[in-house]
gemmi code that builds the backbone of each chain (N, CA, C; Angstrom):
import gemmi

chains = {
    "A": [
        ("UNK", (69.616, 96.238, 106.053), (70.935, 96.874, 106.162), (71.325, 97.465, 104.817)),
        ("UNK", (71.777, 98.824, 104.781), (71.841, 99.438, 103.802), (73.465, 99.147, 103.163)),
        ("UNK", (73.873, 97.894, 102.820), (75.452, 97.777, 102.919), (76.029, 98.648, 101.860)),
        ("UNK", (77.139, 98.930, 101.525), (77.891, 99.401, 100.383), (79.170, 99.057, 100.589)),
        ("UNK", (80.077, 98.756, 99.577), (81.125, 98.562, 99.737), (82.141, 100.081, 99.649)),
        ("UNK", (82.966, 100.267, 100.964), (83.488, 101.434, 101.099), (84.239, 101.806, 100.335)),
        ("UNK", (84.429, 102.880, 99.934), (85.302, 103.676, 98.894), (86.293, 104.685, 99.747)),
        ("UNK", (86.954, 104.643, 99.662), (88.020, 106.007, 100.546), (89.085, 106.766, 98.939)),
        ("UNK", (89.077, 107.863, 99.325), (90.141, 108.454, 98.216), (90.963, 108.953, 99.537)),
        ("UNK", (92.120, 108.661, 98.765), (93.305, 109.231, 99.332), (94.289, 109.971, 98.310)),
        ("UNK", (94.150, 111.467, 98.401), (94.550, 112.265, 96.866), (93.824, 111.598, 95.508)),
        ("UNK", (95.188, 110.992, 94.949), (94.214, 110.680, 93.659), (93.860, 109.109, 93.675)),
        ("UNK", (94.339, 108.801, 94.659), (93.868, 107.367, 94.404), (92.745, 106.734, 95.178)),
        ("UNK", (91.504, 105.860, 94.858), (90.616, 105.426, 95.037), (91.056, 104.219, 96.045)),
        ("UNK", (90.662, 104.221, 97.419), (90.768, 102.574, 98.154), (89.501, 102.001, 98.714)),
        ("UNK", (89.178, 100.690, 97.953), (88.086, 99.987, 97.877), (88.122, 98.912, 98.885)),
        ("UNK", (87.080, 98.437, 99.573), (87.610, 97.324, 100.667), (86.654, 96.353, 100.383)),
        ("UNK", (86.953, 94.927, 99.990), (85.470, 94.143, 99.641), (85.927, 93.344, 101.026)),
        ("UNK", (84.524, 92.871, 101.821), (84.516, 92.844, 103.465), (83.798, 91.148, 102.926)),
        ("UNK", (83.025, 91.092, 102.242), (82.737, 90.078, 102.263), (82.170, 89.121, 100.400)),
        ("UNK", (81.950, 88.345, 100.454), (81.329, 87.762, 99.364), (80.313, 88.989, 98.789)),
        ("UNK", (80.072, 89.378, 97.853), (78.954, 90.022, 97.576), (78.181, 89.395, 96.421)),
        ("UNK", (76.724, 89.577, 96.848), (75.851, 88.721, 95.637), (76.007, 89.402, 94.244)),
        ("UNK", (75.193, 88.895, 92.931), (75.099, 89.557, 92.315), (74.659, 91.339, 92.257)),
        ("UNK", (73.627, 91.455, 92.690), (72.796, 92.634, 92.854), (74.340, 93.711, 93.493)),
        ("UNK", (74.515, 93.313, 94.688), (75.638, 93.864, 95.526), (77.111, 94.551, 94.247)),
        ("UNK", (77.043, 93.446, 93.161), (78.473, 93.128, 92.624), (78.376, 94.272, 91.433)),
        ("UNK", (76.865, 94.705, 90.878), (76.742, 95.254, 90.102), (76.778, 96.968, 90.717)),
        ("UNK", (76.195, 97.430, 91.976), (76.355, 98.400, 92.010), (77.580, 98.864, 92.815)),
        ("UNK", (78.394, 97.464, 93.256), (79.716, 98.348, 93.718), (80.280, 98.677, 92.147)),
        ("UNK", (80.143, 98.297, 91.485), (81.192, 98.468, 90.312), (80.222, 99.876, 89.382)),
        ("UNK", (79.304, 99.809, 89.453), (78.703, 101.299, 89.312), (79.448, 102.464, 90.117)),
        ("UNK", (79.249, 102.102, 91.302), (79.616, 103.019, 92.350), (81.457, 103.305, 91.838)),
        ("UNK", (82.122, 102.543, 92.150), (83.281, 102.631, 91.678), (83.428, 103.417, 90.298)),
        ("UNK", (83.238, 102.451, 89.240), (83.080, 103.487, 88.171), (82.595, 105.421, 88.024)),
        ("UNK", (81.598, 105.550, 88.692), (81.226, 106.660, 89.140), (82.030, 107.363, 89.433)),
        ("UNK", (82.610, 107.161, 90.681), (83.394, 107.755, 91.895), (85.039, 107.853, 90.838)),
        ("UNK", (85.592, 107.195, 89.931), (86.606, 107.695, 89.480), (86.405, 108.858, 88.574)),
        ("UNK", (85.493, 108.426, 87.860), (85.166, 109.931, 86.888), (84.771, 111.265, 88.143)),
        ("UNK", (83.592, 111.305, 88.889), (83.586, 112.430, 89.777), (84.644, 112.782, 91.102)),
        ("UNK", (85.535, 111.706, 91.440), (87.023, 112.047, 92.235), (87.827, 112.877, 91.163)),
        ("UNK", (87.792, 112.057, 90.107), (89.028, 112.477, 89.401), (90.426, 111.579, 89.292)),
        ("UNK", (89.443, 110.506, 90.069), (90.804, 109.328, 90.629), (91.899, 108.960, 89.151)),
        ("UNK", (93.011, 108.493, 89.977), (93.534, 107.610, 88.483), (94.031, 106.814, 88.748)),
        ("UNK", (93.428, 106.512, 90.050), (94.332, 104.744, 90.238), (93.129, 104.157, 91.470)),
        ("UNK", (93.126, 102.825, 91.483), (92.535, 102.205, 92.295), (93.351, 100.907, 92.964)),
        ("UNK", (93.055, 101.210, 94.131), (93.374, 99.724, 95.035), (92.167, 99.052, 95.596)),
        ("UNK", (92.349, 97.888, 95.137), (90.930, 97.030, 95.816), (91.744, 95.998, 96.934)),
        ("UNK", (91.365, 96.436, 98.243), (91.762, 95.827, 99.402), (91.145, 94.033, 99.603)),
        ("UNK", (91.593, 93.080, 99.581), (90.669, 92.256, 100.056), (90.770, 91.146, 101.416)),
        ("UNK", (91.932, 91.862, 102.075), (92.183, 91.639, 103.306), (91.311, 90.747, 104.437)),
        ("UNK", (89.940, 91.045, 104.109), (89.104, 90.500, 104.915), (88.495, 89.421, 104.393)),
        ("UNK", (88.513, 89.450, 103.204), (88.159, 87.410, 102.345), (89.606, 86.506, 103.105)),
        ("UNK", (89.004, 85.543, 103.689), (88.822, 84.289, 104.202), (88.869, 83.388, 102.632)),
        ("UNK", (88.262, 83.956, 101.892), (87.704, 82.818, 100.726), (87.802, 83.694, 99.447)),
        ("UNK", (88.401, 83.028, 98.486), (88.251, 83.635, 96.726), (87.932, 82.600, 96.485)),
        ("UNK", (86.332, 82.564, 95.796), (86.361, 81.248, 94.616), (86.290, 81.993, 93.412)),
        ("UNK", (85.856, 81.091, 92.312), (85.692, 81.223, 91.026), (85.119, 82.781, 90.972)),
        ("UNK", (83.836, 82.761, 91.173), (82.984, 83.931, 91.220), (83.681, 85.497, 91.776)),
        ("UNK", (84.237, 85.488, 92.737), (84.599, 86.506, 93.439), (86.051, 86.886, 92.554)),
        ("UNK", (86.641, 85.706, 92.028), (87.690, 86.198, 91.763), (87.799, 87.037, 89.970)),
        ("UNK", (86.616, 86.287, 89.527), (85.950, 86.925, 88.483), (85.278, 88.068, 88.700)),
        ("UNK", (84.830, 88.746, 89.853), (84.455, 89.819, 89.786), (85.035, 91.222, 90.381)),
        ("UNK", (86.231, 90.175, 91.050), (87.652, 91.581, 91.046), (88.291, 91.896, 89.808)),
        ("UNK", (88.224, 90.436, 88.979), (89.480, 91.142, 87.233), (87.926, 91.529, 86.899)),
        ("UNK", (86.880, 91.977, 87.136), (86.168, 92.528, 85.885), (85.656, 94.235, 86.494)),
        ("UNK", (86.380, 94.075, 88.118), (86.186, 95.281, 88.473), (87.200, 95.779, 88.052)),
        ("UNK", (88.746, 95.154, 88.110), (89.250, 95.849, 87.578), (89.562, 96.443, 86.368)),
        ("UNK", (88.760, 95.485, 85.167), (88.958, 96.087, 83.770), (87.851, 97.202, 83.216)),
        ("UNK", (86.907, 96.868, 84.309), (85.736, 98.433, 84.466), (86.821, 99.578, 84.662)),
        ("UNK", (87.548, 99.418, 85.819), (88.187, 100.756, 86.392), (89.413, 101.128, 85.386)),
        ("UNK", (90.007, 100.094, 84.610), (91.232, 100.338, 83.364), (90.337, 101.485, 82.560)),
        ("UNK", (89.185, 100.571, 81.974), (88.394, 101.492, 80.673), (88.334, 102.621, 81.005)),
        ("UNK", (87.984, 103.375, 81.981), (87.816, 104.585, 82.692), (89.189, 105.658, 83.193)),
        ("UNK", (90.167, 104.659, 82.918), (91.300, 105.314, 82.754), (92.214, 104.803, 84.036)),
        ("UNK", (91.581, 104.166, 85.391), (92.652, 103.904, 85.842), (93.012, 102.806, 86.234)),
        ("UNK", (94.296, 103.265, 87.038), (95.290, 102.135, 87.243), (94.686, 101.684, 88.347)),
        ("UNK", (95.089, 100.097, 88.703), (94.447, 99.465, 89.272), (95.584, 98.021, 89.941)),
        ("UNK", (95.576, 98.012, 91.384), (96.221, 97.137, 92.062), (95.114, 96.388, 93.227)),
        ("UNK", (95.566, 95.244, 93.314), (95.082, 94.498, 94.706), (95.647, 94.109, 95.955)),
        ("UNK", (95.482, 94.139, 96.821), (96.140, 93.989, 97.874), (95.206, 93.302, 98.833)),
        ("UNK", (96.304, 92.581, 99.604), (95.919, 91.837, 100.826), (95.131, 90.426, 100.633)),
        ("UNK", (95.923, 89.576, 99.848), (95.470, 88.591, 99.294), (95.880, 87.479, 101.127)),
        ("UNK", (95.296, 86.605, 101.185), (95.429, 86.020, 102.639), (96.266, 85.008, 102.089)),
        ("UNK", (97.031, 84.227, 102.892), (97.801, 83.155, 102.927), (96.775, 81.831, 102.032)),
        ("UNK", (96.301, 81.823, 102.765), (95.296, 80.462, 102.434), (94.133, 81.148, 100.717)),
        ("UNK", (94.075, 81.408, 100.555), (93.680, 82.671, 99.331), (94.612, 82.263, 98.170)),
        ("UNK", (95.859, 82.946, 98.762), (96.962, 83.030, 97.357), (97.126, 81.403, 97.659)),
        ("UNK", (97.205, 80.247, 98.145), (97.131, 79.325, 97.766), (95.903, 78.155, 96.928)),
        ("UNK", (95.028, 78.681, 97.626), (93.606, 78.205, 96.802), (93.852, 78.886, 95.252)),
        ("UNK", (94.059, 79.992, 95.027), (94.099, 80.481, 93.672), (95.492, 80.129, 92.920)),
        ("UNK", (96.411, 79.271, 93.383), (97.343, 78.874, 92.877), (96.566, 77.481, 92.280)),
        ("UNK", (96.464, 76.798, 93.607), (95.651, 75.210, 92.703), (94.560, 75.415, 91.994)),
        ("UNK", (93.333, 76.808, 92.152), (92.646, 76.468, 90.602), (93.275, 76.713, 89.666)),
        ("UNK", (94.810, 76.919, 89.739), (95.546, 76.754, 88.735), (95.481, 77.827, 87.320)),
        ("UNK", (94.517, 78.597, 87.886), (94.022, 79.634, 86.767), (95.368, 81.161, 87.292)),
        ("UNK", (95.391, 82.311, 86.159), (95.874, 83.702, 86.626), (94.575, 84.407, 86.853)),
        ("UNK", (94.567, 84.185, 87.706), (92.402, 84.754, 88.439), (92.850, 86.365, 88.390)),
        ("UNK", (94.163, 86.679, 88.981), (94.371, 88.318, 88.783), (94.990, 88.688, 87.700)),
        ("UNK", (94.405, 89.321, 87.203), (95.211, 89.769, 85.605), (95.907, 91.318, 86.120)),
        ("UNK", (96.080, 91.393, 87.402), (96.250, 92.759, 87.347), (97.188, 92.622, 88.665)),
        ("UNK", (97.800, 93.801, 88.721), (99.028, 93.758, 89.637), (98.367, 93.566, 91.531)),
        ("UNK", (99.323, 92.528, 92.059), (98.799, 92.228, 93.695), (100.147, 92.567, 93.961)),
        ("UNK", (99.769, 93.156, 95.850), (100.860, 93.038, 96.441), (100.123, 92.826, 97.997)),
        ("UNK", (101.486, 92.703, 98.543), (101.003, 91.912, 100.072), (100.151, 93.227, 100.884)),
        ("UNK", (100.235, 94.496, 100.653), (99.927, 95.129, 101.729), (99.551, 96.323, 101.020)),
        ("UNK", (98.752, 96.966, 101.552), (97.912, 98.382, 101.154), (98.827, 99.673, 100.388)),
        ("UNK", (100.094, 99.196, 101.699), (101.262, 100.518, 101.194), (102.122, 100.073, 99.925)),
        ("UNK", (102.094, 99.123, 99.584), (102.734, 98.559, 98.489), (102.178, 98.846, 97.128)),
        ("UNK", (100.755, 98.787, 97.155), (99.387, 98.972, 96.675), (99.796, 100.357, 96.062)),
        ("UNK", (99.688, 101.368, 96.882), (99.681, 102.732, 96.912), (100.794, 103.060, 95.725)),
        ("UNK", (101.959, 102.560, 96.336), (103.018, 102.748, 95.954), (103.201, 102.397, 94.179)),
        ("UNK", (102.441, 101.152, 94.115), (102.922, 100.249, 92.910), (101.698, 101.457, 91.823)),
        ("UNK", (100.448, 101.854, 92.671), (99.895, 101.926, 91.315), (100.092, 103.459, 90.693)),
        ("UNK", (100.787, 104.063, 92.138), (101.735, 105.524, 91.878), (102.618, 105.529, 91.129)),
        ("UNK", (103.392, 104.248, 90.809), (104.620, 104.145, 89.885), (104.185, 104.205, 88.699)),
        ("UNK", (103.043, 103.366, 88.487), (102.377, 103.109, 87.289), (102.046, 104.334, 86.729)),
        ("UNK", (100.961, 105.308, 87.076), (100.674, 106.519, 86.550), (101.857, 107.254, 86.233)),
        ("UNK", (102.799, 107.427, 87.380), (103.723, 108.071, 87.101), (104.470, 108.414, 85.376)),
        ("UNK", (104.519, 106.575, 85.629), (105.363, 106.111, 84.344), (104.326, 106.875, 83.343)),
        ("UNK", (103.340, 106.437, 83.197), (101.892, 106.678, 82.159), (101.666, 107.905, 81.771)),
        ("UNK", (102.177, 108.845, 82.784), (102.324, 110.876, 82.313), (103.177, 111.144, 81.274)),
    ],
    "B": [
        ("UNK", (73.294, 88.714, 106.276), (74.515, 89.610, 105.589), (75.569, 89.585, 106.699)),
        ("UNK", (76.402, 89.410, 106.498), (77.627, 89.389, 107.444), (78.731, 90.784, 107.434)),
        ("UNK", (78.182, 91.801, 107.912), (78.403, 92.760, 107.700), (79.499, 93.688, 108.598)),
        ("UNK", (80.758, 94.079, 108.300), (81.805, 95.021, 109.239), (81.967, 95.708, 108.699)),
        ("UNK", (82.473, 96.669, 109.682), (82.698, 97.967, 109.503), (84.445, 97.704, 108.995)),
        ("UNK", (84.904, 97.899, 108.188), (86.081, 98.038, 107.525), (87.014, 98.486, 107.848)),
        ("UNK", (88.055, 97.624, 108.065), (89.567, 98.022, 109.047), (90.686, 98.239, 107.912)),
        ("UNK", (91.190, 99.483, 107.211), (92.759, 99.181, 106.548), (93.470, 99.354, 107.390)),
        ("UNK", (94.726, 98.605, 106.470), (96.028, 98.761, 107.612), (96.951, 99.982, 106.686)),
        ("UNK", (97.682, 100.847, 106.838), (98.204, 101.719, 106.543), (99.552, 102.264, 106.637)),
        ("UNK", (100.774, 100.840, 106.760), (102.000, 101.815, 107.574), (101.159, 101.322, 109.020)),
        ("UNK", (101.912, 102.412, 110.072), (101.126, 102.224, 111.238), (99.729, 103.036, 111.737)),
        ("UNK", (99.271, 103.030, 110.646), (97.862, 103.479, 110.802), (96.605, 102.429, 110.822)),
        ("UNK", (95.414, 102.483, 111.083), (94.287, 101.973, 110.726), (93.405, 103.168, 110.383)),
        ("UNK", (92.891, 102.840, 109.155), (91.651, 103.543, 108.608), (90.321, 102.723, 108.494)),
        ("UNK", (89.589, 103.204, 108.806), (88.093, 102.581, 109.385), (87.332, 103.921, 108.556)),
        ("UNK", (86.458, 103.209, 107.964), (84.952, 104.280, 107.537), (83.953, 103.649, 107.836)),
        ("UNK", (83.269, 104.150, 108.739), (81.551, 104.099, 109.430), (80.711, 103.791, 107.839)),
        ("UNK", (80.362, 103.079, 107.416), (79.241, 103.505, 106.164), (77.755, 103.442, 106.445)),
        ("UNK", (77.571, 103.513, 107.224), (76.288, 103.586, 107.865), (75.497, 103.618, 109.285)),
        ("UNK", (74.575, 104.142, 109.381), (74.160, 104.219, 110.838), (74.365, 102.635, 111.531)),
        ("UNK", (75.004, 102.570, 112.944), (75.206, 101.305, 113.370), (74.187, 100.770, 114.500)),
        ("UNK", (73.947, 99.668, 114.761), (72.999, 98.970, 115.681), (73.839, 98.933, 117.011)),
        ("UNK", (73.327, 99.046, 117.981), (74.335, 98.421, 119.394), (74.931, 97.004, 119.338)),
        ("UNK", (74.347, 96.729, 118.724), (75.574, 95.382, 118.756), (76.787, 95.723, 117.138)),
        ("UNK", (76.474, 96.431, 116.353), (77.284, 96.489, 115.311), (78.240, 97.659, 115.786)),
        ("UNK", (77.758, 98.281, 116.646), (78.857, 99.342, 117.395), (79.914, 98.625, 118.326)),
        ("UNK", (79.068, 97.822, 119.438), (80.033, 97.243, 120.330), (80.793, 95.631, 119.295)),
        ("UNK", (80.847, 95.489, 118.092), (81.497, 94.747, 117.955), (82.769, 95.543, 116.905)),
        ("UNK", (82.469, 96.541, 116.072), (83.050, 97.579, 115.429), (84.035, 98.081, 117.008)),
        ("UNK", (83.763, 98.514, 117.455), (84.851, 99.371, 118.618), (85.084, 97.779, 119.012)),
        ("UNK", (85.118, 96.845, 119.339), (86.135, 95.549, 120.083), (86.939, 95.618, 118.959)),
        ("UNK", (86.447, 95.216, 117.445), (87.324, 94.642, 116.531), (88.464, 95.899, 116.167)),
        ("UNK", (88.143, 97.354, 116.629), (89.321, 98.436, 116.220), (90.201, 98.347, 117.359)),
        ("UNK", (89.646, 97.948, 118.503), (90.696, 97.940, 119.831), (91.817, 97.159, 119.559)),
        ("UNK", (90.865, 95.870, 119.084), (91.705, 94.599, 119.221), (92.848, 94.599, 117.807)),
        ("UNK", (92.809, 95.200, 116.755), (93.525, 94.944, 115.841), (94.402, 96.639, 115.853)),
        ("UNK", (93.976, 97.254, 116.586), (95.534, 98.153, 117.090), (95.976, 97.516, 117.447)),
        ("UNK", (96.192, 96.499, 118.729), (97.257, 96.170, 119.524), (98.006, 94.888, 118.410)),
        ("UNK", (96.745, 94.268, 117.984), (97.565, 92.817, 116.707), (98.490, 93.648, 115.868)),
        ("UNK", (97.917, 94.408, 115.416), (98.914, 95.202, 114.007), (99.426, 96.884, 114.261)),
        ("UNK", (100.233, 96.627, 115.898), (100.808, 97.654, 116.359), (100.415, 98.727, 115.735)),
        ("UNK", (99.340, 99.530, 115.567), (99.207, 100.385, 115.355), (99.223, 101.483, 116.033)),
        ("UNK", (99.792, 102.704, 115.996), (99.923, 104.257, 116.696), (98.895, 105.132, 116.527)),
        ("UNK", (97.883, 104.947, 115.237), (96.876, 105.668, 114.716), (95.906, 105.064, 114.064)),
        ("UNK", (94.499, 106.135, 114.043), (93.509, 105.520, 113.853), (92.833, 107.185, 113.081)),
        ("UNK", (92.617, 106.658, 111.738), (91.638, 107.338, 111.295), (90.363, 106.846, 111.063)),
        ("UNK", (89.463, 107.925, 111.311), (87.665, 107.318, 111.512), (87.270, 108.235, 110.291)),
        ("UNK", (86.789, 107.132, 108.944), (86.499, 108.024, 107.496), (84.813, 108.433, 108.202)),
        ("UNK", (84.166, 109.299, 107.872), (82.521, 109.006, 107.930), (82.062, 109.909, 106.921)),
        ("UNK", (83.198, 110.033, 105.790), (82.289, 111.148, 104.426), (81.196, 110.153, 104.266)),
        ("UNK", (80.369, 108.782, 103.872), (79.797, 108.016, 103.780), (78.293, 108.448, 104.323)),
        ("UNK", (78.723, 109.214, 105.543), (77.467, 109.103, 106.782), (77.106, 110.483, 106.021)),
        ("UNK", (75.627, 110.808, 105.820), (74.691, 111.517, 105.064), (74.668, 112.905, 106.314)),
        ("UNK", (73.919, 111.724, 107.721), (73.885, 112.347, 108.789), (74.274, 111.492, 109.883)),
        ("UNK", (74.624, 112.464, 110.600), (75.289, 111.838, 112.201), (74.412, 112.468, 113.258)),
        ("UNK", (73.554, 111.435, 114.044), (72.568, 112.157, 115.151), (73.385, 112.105, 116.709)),
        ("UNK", (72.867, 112.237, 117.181), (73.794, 112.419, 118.520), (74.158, 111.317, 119.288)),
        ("UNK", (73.069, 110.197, 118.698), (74.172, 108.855, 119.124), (75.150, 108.213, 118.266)),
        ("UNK", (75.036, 108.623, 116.840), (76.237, 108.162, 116.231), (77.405, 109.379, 116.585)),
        ("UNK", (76.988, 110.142, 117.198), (78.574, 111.539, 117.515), (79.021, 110.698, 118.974)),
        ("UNK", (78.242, 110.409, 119.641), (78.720, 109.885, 120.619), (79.048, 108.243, 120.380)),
        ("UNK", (79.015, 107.510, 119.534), (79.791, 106.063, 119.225), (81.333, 106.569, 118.658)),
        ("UNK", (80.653, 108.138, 117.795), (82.528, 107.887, 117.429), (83.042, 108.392, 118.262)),
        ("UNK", (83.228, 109.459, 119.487), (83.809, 109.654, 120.677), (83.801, 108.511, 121.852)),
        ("UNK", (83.017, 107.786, 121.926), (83.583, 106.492, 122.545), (84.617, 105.753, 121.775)),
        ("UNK", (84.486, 105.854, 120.413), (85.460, 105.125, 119.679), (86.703, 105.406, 119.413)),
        ("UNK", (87.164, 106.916, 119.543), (88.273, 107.165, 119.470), (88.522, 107.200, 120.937)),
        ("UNK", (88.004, 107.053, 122.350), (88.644, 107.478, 123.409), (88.980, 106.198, 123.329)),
        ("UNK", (88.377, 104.950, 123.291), (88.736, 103.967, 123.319), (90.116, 103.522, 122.607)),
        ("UNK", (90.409, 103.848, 121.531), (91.512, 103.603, 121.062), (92.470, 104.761, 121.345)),
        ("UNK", (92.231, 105.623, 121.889), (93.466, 106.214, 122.604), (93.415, 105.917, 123.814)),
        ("UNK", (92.513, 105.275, 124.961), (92.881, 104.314, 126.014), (93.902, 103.312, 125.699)),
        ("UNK", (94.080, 102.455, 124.499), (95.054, 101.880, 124.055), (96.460, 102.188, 123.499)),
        ("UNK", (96.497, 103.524, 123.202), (97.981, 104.269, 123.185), (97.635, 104.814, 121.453)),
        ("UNK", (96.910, 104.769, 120.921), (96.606, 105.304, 119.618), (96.042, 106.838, 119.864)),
        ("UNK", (96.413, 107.436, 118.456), (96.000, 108.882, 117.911), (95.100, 108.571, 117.319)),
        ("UNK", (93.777, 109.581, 116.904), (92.767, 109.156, 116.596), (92.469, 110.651, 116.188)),
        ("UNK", (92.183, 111.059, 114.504), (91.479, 111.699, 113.870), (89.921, 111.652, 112.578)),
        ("UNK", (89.168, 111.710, 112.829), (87.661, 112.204, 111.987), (88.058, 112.999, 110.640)),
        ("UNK", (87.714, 112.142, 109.839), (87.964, 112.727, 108.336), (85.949, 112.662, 107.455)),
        ("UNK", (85.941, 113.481, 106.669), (85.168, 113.200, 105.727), (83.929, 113.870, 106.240)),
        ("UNK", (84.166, 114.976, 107.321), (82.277, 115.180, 108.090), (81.858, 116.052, 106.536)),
        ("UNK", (80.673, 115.624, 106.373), (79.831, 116.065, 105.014), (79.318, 117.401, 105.624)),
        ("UNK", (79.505, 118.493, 104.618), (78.762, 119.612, 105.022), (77.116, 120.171, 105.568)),
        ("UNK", (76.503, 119.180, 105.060), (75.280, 118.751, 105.799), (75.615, 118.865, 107.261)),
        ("UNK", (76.568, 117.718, 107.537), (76.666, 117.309, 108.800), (77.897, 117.977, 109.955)),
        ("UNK", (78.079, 118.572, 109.500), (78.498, 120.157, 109.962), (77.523, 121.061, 110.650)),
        ("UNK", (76.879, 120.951, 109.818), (76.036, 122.472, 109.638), (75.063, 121.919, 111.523)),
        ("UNK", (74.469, 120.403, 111.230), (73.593, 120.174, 112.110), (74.712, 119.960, 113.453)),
        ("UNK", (75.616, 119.480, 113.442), (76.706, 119.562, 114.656), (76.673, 120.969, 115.224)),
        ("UNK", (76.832, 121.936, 114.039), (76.791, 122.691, 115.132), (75.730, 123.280, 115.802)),
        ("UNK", (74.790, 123.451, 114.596), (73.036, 123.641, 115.407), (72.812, 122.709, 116.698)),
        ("UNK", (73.475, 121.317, 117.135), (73.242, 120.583, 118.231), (73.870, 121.542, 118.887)),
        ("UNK", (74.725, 122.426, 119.399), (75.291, 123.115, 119.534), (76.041, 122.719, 121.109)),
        ("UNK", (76.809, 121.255, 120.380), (77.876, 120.590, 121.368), (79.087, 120.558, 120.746)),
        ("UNK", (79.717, 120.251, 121.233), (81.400, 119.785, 120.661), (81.296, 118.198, 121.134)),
        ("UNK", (80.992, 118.062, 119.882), (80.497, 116.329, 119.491), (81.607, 115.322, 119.220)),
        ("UNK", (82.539, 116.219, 118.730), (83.654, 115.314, 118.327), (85.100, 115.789, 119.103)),
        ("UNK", (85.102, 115.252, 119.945), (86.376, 115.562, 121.282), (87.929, 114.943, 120.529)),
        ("UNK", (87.742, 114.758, 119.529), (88.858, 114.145, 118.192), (89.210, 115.265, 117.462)),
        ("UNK", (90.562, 115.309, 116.805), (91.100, 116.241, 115.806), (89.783, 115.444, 114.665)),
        ("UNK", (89.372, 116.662, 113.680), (88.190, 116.343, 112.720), (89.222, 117.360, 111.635)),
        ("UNK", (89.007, 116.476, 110.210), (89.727, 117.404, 109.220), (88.773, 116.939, 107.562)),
        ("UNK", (89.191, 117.665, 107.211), (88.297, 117.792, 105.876), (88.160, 115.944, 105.062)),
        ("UNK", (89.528, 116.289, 104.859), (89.723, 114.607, 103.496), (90.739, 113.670, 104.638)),
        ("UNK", (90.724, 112.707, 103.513), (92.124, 111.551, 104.125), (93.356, 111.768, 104.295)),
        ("UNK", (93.625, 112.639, 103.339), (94.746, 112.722, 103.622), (95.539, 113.856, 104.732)),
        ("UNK", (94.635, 114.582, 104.786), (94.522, 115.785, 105.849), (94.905, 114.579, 107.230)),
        ("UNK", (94.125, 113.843, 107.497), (94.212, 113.040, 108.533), (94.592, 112.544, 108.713)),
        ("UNK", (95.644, 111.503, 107.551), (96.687, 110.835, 107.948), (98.132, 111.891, 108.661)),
        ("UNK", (97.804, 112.780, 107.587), (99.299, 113.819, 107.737), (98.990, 114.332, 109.388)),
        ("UNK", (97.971, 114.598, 109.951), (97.215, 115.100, 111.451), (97.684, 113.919, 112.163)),
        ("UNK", (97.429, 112.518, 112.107), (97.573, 111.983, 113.267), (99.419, 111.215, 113.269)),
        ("UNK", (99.694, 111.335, 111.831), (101.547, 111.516, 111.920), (102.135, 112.197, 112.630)),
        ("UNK", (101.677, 113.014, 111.999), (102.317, 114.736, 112.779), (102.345, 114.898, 114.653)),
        ("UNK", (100.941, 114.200, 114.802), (100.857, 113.972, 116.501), (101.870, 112.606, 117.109)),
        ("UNK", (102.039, 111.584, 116.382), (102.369, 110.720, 117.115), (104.034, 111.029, 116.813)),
        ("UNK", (104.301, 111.694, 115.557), (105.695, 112.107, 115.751), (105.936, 112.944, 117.107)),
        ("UNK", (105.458, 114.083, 117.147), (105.761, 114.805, 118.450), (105.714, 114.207, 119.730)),
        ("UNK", (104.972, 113.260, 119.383), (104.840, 112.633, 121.020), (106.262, 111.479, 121.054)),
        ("UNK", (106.768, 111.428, 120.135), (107.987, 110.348, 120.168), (109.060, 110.832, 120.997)),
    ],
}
model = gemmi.Model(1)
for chain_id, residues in chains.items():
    chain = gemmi.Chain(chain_id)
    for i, (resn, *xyz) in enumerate(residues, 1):
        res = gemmi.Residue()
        res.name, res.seqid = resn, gemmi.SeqId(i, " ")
        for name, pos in zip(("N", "CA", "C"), xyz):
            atom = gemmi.Atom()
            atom.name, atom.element = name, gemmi.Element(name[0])
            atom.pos, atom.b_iso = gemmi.Position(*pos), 0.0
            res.add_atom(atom)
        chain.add_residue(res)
    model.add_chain(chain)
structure = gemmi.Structure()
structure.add_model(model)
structure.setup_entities()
């Protein structure tokens, strides 16, 4: 199976959907791919959806803040969305700030928050 | 690999992108899981991304026309975003009308397309 993790642009902003755990190998070329895709979109903001994790551990949640500080260096802004009930509580008791970067409950919030951001940033 | 085809939620939209050619069982579980999460997360619309897809042969043109009739059997609008110019070119050399769906360039073309329809129909 040829998987990839989907990318959608919507104008200028990049929407990423991680569907499941991804291994290493997987973890390195979504974040290629991503990286890529903002310089040749032109993007300046990214939302990484994760709606469909069931589960954040250690690992996964380390490799959303490091997707997202790939996608900062490159210039953009960067939100998460769709953190699950049972999720935002597991990542409360490892007791760690696993997101260093702005969450909100829902995609349109997402949109919205990381539109404000650039905005402000012009 | 535990692999889906990718559902956002949007406002009252769902956006779905195909990223790859699908198996009969990854089709018939992709079209249950878009049926079933219009009606969970009231949705009015359904965009189908497939910039992803390189090429579309005549059974993936005919999964996404089962797929959007299907979700407009359920009371949803349903527009095709992203056909790659490649895959143009061979649509029309098949020389069918493959896609019985409003089809528009980008995302956002298609969100504003299947708004625009479900407003009028209000």
């Amino acid at each position: 199976m040829n998987f990839k993790t989907p990318l959608l642009q919507l104008g200028d902003v990049l929407i990423t959907s991680i569907q499941t755990d991804l291994s290493d190998a997987q973890v390195s070329e979504f974040q290629q791919d991503l990286v890529r895709a903002i310089g040749l979109k032109n993007a300046n903001a990214v939302v990484i959806d994760i709606s469909a994790l069931d589960v954040v551990d250690s690992f996964m949640a380390r490799v959303i803040n490091d997707t997202a500080r790939a996608a900062r260096l490159v210039g953009a802004e960067v939100a998460v969305c769709g953190i699950q009930p049972y999720v935002a509580m597991t990542l409360v008791e490892m007791g760690r700030q696993l997101f260093d970067v702005q969450t909100t409950f829902n995609l349109e919030q997402a949109l919205a928050a990381v539109k404000a951001a650039v905005d402000v940033r012009l």
